[in-house]
C-alpha positions in Angstrom: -30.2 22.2 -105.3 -31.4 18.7 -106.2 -31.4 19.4 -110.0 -27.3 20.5 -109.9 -25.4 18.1 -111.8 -22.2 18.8 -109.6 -21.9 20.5 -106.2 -19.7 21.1 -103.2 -18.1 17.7 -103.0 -17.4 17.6 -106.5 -15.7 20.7 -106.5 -13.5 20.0 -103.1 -12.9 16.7 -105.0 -11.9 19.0 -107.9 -9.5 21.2 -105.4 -7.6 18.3 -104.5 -6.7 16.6 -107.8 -6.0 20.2 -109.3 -3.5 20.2 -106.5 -2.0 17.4 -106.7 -1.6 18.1 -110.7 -0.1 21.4 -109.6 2.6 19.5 -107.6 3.2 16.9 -109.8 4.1 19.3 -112.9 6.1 21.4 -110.6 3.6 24.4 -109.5 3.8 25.2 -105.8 0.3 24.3 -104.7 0.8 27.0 -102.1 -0.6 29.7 -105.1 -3.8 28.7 -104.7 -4.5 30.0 -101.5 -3.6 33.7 -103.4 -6.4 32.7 -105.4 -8.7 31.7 -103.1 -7.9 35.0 -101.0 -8.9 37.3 -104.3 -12.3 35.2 -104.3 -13.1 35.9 -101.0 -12.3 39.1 -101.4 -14.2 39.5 -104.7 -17.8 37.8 -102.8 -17.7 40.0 -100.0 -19.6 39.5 -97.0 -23.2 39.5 -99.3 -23.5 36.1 -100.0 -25.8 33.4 -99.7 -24.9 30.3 -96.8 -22.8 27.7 -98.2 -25.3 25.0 -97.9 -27.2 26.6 -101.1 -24.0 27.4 -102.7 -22.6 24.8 -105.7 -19.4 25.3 -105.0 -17.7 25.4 -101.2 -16.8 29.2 -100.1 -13.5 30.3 -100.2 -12.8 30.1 -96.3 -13.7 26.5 -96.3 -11.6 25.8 -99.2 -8.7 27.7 -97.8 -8.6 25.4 -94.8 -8.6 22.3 -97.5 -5.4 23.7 -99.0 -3.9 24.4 -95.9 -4.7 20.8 -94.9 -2.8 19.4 -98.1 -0.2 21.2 -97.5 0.0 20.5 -93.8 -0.5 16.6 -95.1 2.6 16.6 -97.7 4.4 19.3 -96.0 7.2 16.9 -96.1 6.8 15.6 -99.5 7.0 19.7 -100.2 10.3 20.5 -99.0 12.2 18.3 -101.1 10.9 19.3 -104.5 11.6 22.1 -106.2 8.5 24.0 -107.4 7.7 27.6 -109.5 5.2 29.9 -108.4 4.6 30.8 -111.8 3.6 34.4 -112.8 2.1 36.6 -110.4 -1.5 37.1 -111.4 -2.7 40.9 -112.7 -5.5 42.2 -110.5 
C-alpha cells in the first residue's frame, strides 16, 4: 500500500472533477451512479476491505455522487443535460 503511486483519495479526487467535467459539457452527472451500480455488481460480495483497496468501493463512491448532486441539486435543475447512450451490458 505504501509503494501505490495513487490511491483512494486520488481517485475520489478523480470522481469529483470527472463530474464536474460531466456537467460542464452537458452530461447528466446522475449516469455515473448506473456505472457505479454495474461495478458493484460486477465485485460481488468477495472482495477485499476498502482500506487495502487503491481505489474507494463502489458503495462509498455512490454516496460521493449522491452528495454532488445533493450539493448542486439546484445548479442541476436549470441546465439542460443528455444522458448520453445507454451502455451495452
Amino acid at each position: 500500500m505504501v509503494n501505490l503511486k495513487y490511491g483512494r483519495e486520488d481517485e475520489s479526487q478523480a470522481d469529483d472533477i470527472g463530474l464536474k467535467y460531466m456537467t460542464q459539457t452537458g452530461y447528466d452527472p446522475r449516469g455515473m451512479l448506473g456505472v457505479m451500480r454495474i461495478l458493484k455488481e460486477a465485485a460481488g460480495s468477495g472482495r477485499q476491505p476498502e482500506f487495502l483497496s487503491s481505489h474507494p468501493h463502489p458503495e462509498t463512491r455512490i454516496a460521493t455522487i449522491e452528495a454532488f448532486l445533493k450539493e448542486h441539486e439546484q445548479e442541476l435543475k436549470g441546465m439542460k443535460l443528455t444522458e448520453g447512450r445507454p451502455l451495452n451490458r
